[in-house]
C-alpha positions in Angstrom: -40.0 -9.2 17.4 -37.3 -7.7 15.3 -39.2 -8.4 11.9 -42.5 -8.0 12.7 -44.5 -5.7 10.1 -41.0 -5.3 8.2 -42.1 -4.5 5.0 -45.5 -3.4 6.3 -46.4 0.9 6.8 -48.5 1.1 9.4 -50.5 3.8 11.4 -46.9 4.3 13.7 -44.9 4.6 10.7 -43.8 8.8 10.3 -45.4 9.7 7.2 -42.4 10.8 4.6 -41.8 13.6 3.5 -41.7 14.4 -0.6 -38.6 15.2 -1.9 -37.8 18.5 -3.5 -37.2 19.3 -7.0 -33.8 20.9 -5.7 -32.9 17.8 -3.8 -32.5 15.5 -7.1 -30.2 18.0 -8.8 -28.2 18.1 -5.6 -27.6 14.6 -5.5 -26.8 14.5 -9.2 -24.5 17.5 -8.5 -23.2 15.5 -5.8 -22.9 12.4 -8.0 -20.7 14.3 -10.6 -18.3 15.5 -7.8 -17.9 12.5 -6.0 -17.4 10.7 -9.3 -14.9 13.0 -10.4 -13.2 13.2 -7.4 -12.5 9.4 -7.6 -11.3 9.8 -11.5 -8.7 12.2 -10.0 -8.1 9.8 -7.1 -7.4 7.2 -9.8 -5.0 9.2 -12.4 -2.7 10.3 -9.2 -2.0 6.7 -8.3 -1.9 5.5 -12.0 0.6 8.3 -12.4 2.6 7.7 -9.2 2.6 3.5 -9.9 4.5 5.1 -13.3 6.6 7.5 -11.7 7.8 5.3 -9.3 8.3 2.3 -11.8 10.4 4.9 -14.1 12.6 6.2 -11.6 13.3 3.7 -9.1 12.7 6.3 -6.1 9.4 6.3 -4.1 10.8 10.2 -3.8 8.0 11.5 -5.6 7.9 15.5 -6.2 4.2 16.2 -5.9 4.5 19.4 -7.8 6.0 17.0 -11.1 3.2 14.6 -9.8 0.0 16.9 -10.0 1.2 18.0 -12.9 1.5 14.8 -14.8 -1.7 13.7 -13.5 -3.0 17.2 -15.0 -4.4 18.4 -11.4 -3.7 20.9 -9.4 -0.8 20.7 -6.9 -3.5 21.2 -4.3 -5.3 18.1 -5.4 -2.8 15.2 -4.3 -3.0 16.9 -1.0 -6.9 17.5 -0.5 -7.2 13.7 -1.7 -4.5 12.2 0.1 -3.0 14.3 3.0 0.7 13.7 2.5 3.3 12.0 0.1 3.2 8.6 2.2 -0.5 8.1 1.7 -0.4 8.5 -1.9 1.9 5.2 -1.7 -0.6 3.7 0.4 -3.2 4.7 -1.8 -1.1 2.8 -4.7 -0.3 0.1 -2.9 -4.4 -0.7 -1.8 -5.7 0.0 -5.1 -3.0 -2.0 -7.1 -2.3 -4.9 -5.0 -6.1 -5.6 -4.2 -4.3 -8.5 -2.3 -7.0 -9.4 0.6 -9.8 -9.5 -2.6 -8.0 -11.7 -4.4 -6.4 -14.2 -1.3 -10.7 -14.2 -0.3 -11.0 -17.0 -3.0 -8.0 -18.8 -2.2 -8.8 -19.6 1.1 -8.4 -23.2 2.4 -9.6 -24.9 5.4 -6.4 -25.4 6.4 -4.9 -22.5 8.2 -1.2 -23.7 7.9 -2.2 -23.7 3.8 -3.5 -20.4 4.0 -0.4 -19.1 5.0 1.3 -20.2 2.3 -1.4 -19.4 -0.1 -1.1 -16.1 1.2 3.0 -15.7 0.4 2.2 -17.4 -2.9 0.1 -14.5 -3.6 2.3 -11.9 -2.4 5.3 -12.9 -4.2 2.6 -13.3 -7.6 2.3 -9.4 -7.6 6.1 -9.2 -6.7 7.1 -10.7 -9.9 4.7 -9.3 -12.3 5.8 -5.9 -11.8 9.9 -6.1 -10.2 10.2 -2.6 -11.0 7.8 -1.4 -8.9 7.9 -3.7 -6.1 11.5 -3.6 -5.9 11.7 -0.3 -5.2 8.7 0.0 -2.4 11.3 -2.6 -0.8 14.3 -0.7 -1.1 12.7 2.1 1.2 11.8 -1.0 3.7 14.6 -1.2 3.7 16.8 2.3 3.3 15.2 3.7 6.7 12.0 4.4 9.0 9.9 7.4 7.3 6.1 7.9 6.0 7.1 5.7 3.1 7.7 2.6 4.7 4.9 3.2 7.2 3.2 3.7 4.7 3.8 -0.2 3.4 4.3 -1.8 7.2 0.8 -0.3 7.8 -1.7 -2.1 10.7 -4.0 -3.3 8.3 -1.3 -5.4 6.7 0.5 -6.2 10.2 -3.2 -7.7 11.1 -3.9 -9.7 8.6 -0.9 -11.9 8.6 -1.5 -11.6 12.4 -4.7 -13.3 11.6 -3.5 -16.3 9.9 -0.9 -16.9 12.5 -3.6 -16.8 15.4 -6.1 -19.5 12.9 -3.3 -21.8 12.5 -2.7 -21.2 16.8 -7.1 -22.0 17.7 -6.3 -25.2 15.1 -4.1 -26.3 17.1 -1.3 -26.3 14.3 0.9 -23.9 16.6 1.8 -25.7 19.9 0.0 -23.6 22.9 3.2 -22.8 24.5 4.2 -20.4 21.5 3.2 -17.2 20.9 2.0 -16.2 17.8 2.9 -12.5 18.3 6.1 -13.7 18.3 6.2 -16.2 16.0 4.7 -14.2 13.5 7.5 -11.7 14.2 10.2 -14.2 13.0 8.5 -15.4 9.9 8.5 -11.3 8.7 12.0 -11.3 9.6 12.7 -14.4 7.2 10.5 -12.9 4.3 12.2 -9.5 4.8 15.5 -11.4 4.9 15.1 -13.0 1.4 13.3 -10.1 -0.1 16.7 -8.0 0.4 18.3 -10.7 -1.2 15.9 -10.6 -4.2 16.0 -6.8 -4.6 20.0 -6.7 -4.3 19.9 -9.1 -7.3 21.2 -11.8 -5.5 18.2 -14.4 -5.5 17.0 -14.7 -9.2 12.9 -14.7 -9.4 11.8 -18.4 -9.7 13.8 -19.4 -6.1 12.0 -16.1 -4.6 9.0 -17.8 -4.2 10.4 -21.6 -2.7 12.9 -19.2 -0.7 10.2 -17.9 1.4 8.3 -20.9 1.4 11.0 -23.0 2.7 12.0 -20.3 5.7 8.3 -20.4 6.6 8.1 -24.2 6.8 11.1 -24.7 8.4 10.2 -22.1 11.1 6.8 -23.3 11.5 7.7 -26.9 11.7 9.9 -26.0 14.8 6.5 -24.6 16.3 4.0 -26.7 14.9 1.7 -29.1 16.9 2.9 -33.1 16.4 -0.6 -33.3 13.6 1.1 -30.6 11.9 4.7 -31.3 11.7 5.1 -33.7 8.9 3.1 -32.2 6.6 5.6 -28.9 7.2 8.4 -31.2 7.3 7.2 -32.5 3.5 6.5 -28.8 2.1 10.2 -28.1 3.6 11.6 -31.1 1.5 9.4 -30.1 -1.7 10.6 -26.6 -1.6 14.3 -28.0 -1.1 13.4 -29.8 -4.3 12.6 -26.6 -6.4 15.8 -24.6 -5.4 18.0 -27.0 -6.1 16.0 -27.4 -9.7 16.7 -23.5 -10.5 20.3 -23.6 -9.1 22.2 -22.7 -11.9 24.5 -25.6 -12.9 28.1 -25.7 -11.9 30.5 -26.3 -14.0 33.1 -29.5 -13.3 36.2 -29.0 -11.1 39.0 -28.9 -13.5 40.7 -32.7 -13.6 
């Protein structure tokens, strides 16, 4: 049995050997450089969050960025590999999104997706600077920068929450979530452009996406699942028409 004697040394157990007096100043040797290998880790994103936020360019010079972070221009390299996963590195360590969205969840798979965009569009709007310009190289064209953002591990997840709602039997079994999953990022991309052209102001970002979403899943949601889409749809409806700014009367 697996946990039989755990706990327990006994006559097979290999006797262990004692530790050297080298061996604990090696780990705390070891401790120091791992430790400050992270604090360098941390200053070069904190630095290149700044950088981008200042100049509105993810074009970051990583001679001006080793040097603001007071490293050495081999550092970014040795701890990153390349100017793409430095933005990666920003975006994981800011964001923290999958931590935070692990206490939101809801039984409801259909709910977690839109707990999920909630979430997202959260960090959007508490720093626009920032965000705003990650999007603009989404959108500008393909490079490390923007694989750097439409990563796998961010492709799965949403993947994940498509194919929950799908075993629920929210999604109807003749659609496929690949693909369906590929026209709800084609909405949120659609409306982000919007929001970082200035065209969408910041309290209809949020019931923007939500409404795309709902209206897209409605049209491949199971029969259970349709009306309560069909009522997010309407409620969303309701909040962009309360931010719409007021029109002034046709001349008489």
């Amino acid at each position: 049995m697996a946990d039989e004697g755990a706990g327990s040394l006994t006559q097979r157990d290999p006797p262990q050997a004692m530790p050297s007096a080298g061996a604990g100043v090696r780990g705390a040797k070891g401790s120091r450089r791992e430790a400050g290998k992270e604090e360098r880790r941390r200053r070069i994103i904190q630095t290149a969050r700044e950088m981008i936020r200042e100049s509105g360019s993810t074009g970051l010079s990583m001679r001006a960025l080793a040097a603001r972070a007071g490293v050495s221009l081999a550092t970014p390299y040795n701890l990153f590999g390349s100017r793409g996963a430095v933005i990666l590195g920003v975006l994981q360590d800011v964001r923290e999104f999958q931590a935070r969205f692990a206490g939101l969840r809801d039984a409801d798979p259909l709910e977690q997706i839109f707990a999920a965009v909630d979430l997202a569009v959260a960090f959007y709007l508490a720093d626009p600077p920032f965000y705003k310009t990650l999007w603009r190289e989404v959108f500008a064209a393909s490079g490390e920068v923007r694989k750097a953002i439409y990563n796998p591990t961010r492709a799965a997840f949403w993947q994940h929450l498509v194919d929950e709602a799908a075993a629920n039997g929210s999604i109807r079994p003749e659609i496929d979530p690949e693909m369906l999953l590929t026209q709800l990022d084609h909405q949120f991309r659609s409306v982000m452009l919007d929001w970082v052209a200035g065209d969408l102001a910041p309290d209809a970002l949020g019931p923007t996406i939500r409404l795309g979403y709902a209206l897209l899943l409605a049209g491949a949601a199971s029969d259970a699942a349709r009306d309560g889409l069909i009522a997010r749809a309407v409620q969303c409806e309701a909040e962009l028409s309360a931010t719409a700014p007021a029109t002034s009367a046709p001349p008489g």
